[in-house]
Each structure stands twice: as structure tokens, then as C-alpha cells.
C-alpha positions as CSV (number, residue, x, y, z in Angstrom):
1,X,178.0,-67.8,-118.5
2,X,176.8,-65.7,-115.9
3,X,177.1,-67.0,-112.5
4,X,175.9,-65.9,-109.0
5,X,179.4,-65.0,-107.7
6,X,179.6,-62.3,-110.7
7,X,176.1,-60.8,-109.5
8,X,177.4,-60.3,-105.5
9,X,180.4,-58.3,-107.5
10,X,178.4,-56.4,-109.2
11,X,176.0,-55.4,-106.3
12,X,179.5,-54.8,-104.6
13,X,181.0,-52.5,-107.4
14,X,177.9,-50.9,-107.6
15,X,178.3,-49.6,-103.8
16,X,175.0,-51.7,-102.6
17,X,174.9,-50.5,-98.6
18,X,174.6,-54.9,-97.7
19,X,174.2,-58.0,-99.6
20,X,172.8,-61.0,-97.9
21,X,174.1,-64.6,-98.9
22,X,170.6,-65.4,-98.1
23,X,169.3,-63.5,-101.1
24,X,171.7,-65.2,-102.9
25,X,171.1,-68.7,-102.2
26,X,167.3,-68.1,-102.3
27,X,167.2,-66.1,-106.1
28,X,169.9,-67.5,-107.5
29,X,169.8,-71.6,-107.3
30,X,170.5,-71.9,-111.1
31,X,173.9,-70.1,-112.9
32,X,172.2,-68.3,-115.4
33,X,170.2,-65.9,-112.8
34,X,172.1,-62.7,-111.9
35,X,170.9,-59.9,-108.9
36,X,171.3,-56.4,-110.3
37,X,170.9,-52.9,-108.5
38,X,167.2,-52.1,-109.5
39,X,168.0,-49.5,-112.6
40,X,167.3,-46.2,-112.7
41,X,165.7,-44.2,-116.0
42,X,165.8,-40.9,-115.1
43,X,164.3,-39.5,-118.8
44,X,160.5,-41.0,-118.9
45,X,157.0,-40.0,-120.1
46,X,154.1,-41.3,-117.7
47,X,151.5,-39.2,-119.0
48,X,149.7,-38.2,-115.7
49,X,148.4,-36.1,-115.1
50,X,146.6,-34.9,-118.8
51,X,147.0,-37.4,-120.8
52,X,146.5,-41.1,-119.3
53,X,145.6,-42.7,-122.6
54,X,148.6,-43.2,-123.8
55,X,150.3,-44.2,-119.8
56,X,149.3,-43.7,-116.3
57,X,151.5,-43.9,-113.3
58,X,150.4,-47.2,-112.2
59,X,151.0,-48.7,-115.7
60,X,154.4,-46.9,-116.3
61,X,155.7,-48.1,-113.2
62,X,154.6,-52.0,-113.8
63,X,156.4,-51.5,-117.1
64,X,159.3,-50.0,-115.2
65,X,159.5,-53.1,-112.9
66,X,158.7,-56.0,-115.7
67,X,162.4,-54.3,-117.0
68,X,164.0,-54.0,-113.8
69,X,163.9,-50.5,-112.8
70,X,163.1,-49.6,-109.2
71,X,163.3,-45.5,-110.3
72,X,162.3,-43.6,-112.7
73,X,162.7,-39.6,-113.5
74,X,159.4,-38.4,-114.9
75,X,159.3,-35.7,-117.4
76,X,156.8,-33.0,-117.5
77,X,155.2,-32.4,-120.7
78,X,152.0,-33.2,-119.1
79,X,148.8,-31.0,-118.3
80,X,149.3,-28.7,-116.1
81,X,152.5,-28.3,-116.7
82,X,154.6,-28.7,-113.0
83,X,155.1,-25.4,-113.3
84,X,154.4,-23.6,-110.1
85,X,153.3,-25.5,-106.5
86,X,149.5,-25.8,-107.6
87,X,150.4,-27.9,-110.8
88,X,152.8,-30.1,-109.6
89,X,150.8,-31.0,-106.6
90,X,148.2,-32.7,-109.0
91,X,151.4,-34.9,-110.3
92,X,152.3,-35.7,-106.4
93,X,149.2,-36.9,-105.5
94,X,148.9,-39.6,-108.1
95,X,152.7,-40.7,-107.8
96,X,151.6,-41.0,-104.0
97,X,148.3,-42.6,-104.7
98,X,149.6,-45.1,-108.1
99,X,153.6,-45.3,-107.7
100,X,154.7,-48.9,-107.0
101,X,158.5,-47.9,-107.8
102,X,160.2,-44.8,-106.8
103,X,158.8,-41.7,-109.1
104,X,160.4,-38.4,-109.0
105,X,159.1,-35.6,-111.1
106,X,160.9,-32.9,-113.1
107,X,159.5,-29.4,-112.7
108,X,159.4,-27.3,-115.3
109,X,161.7,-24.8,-116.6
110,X,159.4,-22.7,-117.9
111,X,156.2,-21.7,-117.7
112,X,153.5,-23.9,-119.6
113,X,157.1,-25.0,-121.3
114,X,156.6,-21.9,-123.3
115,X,159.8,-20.4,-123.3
116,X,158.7,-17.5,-122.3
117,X,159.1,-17.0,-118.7
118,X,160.7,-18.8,-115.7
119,X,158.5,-21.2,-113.8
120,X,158.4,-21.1,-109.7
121,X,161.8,-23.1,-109.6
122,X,162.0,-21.6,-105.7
123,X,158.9,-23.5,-105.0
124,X,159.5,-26.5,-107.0
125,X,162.5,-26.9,-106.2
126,X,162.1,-28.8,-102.8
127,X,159.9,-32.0,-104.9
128,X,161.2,-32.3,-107.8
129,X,164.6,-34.1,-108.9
130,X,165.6,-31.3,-111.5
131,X,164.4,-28.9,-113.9
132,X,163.5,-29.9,-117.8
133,X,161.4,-28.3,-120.3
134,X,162.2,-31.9,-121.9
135,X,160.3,-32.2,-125.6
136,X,161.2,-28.5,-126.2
137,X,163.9,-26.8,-126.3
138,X,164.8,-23.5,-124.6
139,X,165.2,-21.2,-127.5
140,X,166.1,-18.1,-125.3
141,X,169.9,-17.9,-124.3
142,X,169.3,-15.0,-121.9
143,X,165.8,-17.4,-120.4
144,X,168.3,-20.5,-120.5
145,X,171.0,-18.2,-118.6
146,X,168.8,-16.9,-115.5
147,X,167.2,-20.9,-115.5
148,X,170.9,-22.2,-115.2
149,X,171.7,-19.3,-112.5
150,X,168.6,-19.7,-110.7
151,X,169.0,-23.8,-110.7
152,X,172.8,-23.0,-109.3
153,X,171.4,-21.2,-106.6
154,X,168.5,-24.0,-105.4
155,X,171.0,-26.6,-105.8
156,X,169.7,-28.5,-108.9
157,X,170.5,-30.4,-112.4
158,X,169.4,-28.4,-115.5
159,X,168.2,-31.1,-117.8
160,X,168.1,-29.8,-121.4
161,X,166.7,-31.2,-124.4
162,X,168.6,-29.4,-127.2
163,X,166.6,-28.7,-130.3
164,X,167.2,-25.1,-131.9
165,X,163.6,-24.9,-133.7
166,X,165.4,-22.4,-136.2
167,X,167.4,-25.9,-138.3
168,X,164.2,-28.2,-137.7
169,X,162.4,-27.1,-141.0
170,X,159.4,-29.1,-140.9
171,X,161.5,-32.3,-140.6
172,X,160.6,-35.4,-139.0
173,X,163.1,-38.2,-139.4
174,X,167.0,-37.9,-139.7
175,X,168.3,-35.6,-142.7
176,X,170.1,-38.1,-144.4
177,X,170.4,-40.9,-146.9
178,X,166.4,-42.7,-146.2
179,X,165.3,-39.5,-146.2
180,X,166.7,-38.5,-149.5
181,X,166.0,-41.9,-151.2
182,X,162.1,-41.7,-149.5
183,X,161.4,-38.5,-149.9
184,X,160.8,-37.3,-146.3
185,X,162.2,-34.0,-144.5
186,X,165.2,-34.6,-142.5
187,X,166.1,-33.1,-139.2
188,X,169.7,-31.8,-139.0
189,X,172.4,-33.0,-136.6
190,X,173.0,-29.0,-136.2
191,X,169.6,-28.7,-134.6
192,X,171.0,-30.9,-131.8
193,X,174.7,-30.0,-131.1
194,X,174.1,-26.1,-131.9
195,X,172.2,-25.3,-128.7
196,X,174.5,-27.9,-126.5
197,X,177.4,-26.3,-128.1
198,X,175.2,-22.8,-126.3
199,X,174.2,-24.3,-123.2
200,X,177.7,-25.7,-122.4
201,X,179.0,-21.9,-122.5
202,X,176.3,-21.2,-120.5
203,X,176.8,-23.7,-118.0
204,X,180.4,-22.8,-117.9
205,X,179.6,-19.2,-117.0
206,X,177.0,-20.0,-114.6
207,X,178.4,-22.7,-112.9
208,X,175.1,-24.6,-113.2
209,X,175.1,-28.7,-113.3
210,X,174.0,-29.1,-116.7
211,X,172.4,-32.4,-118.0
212,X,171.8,-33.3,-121.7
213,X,169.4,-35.5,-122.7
214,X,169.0,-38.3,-125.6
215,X,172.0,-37.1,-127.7
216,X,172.0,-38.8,-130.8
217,X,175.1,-37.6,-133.5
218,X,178.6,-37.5,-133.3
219,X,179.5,-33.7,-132.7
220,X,177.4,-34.1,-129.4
221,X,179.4,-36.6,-128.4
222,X,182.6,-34.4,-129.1
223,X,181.4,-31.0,-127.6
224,X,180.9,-33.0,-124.2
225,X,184.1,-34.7,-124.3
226,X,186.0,-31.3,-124.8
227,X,183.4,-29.5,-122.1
228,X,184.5,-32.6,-119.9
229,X,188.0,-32.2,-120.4
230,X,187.3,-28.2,-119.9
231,X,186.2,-28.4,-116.4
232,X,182.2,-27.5,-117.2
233,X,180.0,-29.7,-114.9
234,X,178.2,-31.8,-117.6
235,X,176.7,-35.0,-117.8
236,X,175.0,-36.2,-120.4
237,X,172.8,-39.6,-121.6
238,X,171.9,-41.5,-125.0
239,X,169.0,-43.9,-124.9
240,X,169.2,-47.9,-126.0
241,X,168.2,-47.4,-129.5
242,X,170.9,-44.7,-130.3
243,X,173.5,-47.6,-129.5
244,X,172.6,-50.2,-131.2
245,X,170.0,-48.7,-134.5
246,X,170.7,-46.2,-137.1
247,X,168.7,-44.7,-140.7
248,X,170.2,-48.1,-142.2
249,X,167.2,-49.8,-139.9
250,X,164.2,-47.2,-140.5
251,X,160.8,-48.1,-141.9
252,X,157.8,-46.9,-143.1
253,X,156.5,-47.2,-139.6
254,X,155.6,-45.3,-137.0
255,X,157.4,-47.3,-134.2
256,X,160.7,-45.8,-135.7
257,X,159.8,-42.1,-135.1
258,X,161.3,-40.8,-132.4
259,X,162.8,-37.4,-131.6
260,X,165.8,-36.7,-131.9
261,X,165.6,-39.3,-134.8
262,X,167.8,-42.5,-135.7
263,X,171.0,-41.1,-136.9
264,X,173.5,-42.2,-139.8
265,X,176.0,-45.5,-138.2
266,X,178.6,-43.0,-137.9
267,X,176.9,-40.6,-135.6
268,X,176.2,-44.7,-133.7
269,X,179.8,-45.6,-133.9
270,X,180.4,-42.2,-132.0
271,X,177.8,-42.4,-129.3
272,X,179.7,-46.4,-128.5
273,X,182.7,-44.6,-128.3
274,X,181.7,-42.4,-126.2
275,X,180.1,-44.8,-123.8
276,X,183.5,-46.8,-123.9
277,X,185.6,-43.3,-122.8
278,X,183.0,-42.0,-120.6
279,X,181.7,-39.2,-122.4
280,X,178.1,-40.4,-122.1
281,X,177.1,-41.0,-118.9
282,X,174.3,-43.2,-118.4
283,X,171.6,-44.7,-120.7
284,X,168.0,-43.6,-120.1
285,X,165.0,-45.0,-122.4
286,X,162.9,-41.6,-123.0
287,X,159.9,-44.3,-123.0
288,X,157.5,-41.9,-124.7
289,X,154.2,-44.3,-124.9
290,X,151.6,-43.1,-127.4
291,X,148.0,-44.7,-128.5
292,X,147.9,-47.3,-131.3
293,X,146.2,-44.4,-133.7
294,X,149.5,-42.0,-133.0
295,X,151.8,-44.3,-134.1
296,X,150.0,-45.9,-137.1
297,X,150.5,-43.2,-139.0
298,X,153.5,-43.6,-140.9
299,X,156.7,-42.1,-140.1
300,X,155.8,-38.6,-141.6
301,X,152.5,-38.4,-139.8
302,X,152.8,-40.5,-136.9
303,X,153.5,-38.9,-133.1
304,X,157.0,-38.6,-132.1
305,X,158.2,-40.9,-129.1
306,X,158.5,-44.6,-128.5
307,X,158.4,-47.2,-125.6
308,X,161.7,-48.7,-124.3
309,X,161.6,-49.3,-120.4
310,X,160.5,-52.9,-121.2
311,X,163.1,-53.7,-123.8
312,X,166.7,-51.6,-122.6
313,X,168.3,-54.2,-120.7
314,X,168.2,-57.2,-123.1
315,X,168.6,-54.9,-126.0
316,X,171.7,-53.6,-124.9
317,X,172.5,-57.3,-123.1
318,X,172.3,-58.9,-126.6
319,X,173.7,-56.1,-128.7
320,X,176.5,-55.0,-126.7
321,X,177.8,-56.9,-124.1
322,X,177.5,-60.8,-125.0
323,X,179.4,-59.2,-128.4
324,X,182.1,-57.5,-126.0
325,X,181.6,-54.4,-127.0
326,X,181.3,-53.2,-123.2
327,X,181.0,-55.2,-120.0
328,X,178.1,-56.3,-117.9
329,X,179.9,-54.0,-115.6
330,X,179.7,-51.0,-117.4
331,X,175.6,-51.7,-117.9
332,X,174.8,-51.9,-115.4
333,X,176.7,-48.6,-114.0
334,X,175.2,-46.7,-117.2
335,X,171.6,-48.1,-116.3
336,X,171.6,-48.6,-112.6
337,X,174.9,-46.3,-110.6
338,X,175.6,-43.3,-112.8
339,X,172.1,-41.8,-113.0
340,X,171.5,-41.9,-109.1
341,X,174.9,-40.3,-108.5
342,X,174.5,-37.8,-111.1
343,X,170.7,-37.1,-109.7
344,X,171.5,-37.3,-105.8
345,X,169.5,-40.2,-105.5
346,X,169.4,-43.1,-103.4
347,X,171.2,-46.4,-103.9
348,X,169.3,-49.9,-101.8
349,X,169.9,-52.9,-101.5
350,X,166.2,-53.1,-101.0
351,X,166.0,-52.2,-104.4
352,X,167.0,-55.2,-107.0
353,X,166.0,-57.1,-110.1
354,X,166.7,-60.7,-111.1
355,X,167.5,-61.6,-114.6
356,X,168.3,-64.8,-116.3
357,X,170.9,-64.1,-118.8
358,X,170.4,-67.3,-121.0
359,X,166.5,-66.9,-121.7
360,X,166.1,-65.8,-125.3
361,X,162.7,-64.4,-126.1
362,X,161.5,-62.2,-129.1
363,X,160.7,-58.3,-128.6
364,X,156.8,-58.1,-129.1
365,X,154.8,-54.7,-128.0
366,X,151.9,-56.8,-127.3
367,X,153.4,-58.7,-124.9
368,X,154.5,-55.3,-123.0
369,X,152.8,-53.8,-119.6
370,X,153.0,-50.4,-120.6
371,X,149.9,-48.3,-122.1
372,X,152.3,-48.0,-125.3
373,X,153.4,-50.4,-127.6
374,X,155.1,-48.6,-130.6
375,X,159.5,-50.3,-130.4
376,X,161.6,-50.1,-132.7
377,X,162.6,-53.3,-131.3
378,X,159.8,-55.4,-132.7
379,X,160.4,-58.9,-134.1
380,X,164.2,-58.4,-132.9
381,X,166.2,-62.1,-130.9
382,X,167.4,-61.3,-127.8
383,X,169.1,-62.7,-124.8
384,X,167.8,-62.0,-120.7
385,X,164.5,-61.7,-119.2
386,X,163.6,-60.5,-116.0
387,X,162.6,-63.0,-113.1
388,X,161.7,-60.6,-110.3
389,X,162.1,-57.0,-109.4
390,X,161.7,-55.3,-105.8
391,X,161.2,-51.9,-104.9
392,X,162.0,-50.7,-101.4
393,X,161.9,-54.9,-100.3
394,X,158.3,-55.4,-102.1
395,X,158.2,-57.5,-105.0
396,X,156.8,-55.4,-108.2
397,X,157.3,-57.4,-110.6
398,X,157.5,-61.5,-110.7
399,X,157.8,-63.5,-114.1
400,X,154.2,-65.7,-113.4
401,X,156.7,-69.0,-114.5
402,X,159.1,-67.9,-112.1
């Protein structure tokens, strides 16, 4: 069981500036509650500005707090595109104006993420926490060279989403055994590792701090380890349902449709071990919230992307730590530690979320704060819910039993 002595080591371990005793005698009177380090999710869709019917900033970031994150990297596949000064202002403004956690925007590696030209990274560069043309990726080697050189220069992460368009081939789900027995068009591991197995030459040349994102099959995991061991300056993350779903749990749903898709239990076997040796980094959701309509579509029709800030912890709680596969330790480094030290940002002890490990509860989209309700989760037993979660010293979150 849990115990408040094992939260103030974790909150130690974690590097947390202070910790009062009086915040743990007055959060933690029964054994069962633990104090985290607020997470961090730095690979999330708030849909603002363009496209707030599927998520706003205001209802991302109460989503973000009801599952304990106090920061949260937001990509920009939005309209405009943060792109140049102009654009990204518009994105500023309602993080300033709707934020209740800490939101810090991606700018855009390319123009209109296009791929055809370089956005204004110069005069991006000094507001935003990296540079992603996340949802597409960059199919130019020579663009993705001069991005990586340029990004060297400002000081910032490259945050790739790897997907050569050329191996995709109209697919939709993973190219595999469901998608041979049910007749759907499969999407190719190569797709994925090709154009990290690019970048990371790349990255090597240019001296760049390269990021992946969401890697999903098992020769990703292995062409990071041998980067790692290689010198190149790579971190990379895999997101909650990676670790613990695979084609054996798919569907005929839309709330299993995600890109990259669910992989074979192989490629899943491969992304534990590479949690457990350090290969993968940190855990980020890529909460992608879409309208009811999108995702009732079916998994050949349905919009790519599903919800997750809301679900991570207790899904990876349940699933991998209470079975012993990794420590509460390690979780709470991939979800909380790594991703502000790979990302340069800031560590507070103002910044914390209370969980009670021994409440069980049962994942249901409707019951979620977010615009977007689409899991894979759904219906699924698991252990932990949050009690409380404070940004910056404010409570943003408080369970209404609590």
C-alpha cells in the first residue's frame, strides 16, 4: 500500500525545490493518498485556435488537471498554423486569456505544415517550447536538414512525428493480423521507423536535439537504442495505450483509431522493454479530442486521434506498476521529471496532484472533462483517482467528494 512517507520520497527523487510536512499532514491524513509532482504531457491537441469543437484551452486544461498534469506541450495543427509571429500570437492570447495550467505551444516547422518551406523559427523561437509539424511528417530530407540546423542554432528540440507518406497506402489501422482477418488497409511499421531511421542521421550530422514522438513498433525502439548508444542527442516518447493495448484489443470502433495505430503485442513487449532500459523516455498522451460524429464512424472512416490526459495515470497505475512491471518511481519520472528536463521546463513544488491509489473506478468518456470522449480505455477496471491538483499553488482541480 501506498503510504505518505513513499510520496515525500518521491517528491524528493523527483528534485522538488521544498516539501512542507505541512502539506503532508494536511493532504495526506489517510495511507492510500500519495503527493505527486504535477505531470507534464508535452504531446497534446487543444484545438484553439480553429477548431474549438472538438477542445478549447479552457476545457483541455480542466481535463489536464482532473488527471494530474500541471503542464502540457500543445501541438500546432491548428488554424493558422503558429507559423510566423502573427499566427502564433492568436494561440498566446487565448493560453493567456483560458490557461489554468501551464500551456506552452509548439511552433511550426513549416509553413502551413506543408512541407514546403521553413516557417519563421527565428521569430518563434523565443514562445514556443519547440518545433513540430506534429500530425505530418516532414517528407523533405534536405527541409528536415536546414529545420534541424536552423533549431541547433536557436537553441531548440526538433519534435518529429515520423510517417514517410510514400509506405501509408491508404491505410488506416495497423497492417497486420485484424486487418487481414477484417478486411481493412493496414499501415506499415516501415512508415514509422524509416524516416526516424533518416532523421537520426540527420540529427547526428546536424547536431540538432531531436525528439520523436508516439513511437509505436519495435524497430523504433531499436534504432533509438543504437542512436543512444551512438552519441546522437535523441529522446524519444510512446503514449499509455502503446504500453499496455495492441491489434489483439481493436474494435469496430472508432475510439480505437489512432495514428500511428495499435501495433502487434510484439512491437508492445518492445516499447516495455524499452521503458525498463531507458530507451523511451517519457510517456505523453497525444490527447487528440474529436466530436462525437468523427469518431462514430467506424475504424475505416472515423477521424484519427483519441483522448487520454484523463485516463494515463491509472491506466498505466493498474496495468503496469501494481503488476510490477515498473515502479511508481519510474512513472512518475516518465510522466512528471523526464519531459521537463528533456524540454527545459520548470520543476515546482507549487505544482502537485493528489491521488488515492486504492480507489477503483471504471474508465467512462462521459464522465471525462475534456471536449472529447473517444478512449480506448472504455469500460476498462482500474486502480487511482485524482483527489486534487495545483498549478502554480492554485487548486485546478478538486474531486467534489474530496
Amino acid at each position: 500500500m501506498a503510504s505518505s512517507k513513499q510520496s515525500v520520497q518521491i517528491l524528493k527523487t523527483a528534485g522538488f525545490p521544498t516539501f512542507s510536512p505541512m502539506l503532508e499532514k494536511s493532504l495526506l491524513p489517510a495511507s492510500s493518498l500519495v503527493v505527486f509532482p504535477g505531470f507534464c504531457d508535452v504531446h497534446v491537441h487543444f484545438r484553439e485556435p480553429g477548431f474549438s469543437y472538438k477542445e478549447t484551452i479552457f476545457s483541455g486544461c480542466r481535463a489536464a488537471a482532473h488527471g494530474g498534469y500541471t503542464a502540457v506541450c500543445t501541438m500546432p495543427n491548428l488554424n493558422p498554423v503558429p507559423d510566423c509571429r502573427e499566427h502564433l500570437q492568436q494561440e498566446l492570447d487565448l493560453i493567456r486569456r483560458d490557461a489554468t495550467i501551464a500551456v506552452y505551444p509548439y511552433g511550426a516547422i513549416t509553413v502551413g505544415e506543408l512541407g514546403g518551406m521553413l516557417s519563421d523559427m527565428e521569430g518563434l523561437a523565443p514562445d514556443v517550447v519547440a518545433f513540430s509539424d506534429d500530425g505530418r511528417g516532414v517528407q523533405s530530407l534536405e527541409l528536415m536538414r536546414l529545420a534541424m540546423k536552423k533549431a541547433a542554432a536557436l537553441g531548440k528540440v526538433v519534435v518529429a512525428h515520423c510517417e514517410d507518406n510514400s509506405l501509408l497506402c491508404g491505410g488506416y489501422i495497423h497492417e497486420g493480423v485484424y486487418a487481414a482477418r477484417h478486411g481493412h488497409r493496414g499501415i506499415s511499421s516501415a512508415s514509422e521507423w524509416r524516416q526516424i531511421e533518416r532523421d537520426i542521421h540527420l540529427a547526428r550530422e546536424t547536431g540538432c536535439a531531436y525528439h520523436v514522438c508516439h513511437i509505436s513498433c519495435k524497430e523504433s525502439v531499436e534504432l533509438i537504442r543504437l542512436a543512444k548508444a551512438g552519441g546522437v542527442n535523441i529522446t524519444c516518447e510512446t503514449a499509455p495505450h502503446y504500453l499496455v493495448l495492441d491489434e489483439n484489443d481493436l474494435q469496430e470502433d472508432g475510439r480505437f483509431k489512432m495514428n500511428p495505430p495499435l501495433r502487434s503485442a510484439e512491437d508492445r513487449q518492445a516499447l516495455i522493454e524499452g521503458v525498463l532500459d531507458g530507451t523511451i523516455d517519457m510517456i505523453a498522451t497525444d490527447h487528440a479530442p474529436h466530436s462525437k460524429e468523427e469518431k462514430s464512424k467506424g475504424l475505416k472512416d472515423s477521424a484519427f486521434g483519441i483522448v487520454g490526459l484523463e485516463t494515463a495515470f491509472p491506466v498505466l497505475y493498474t496495468r503496469l506498476v501494481k503488476p510490477g512491471v515498473i515502479t511508481l518511481e519510474k512513472l512518475i519520472d516518465l510522466m512528471a521529471v523526464a519531459p521537463r528536463k528533456r524540454f527545459g521546463l520548470p520543476l515546482s513544488d507549487r505544482d502537485y496532484t493528489v491521488w488515492d491509489l486504492e480507489a477503483e473506478s471504471t474508465v467512462s468518456g462521459a464522465e471525462f472533462l475534456s471536449a472529447g470522449k473517444a478512449t480506448p480505455c472504455e469500460g476498462m477496471s482500474v486502480y487511482g483517482q485524482c483527489i486534487m491538483t495545483a498549478a502554480n499553488g492554485q487548486t485546478v482541480y478538486k474531486r467534489k467528494e474530496a
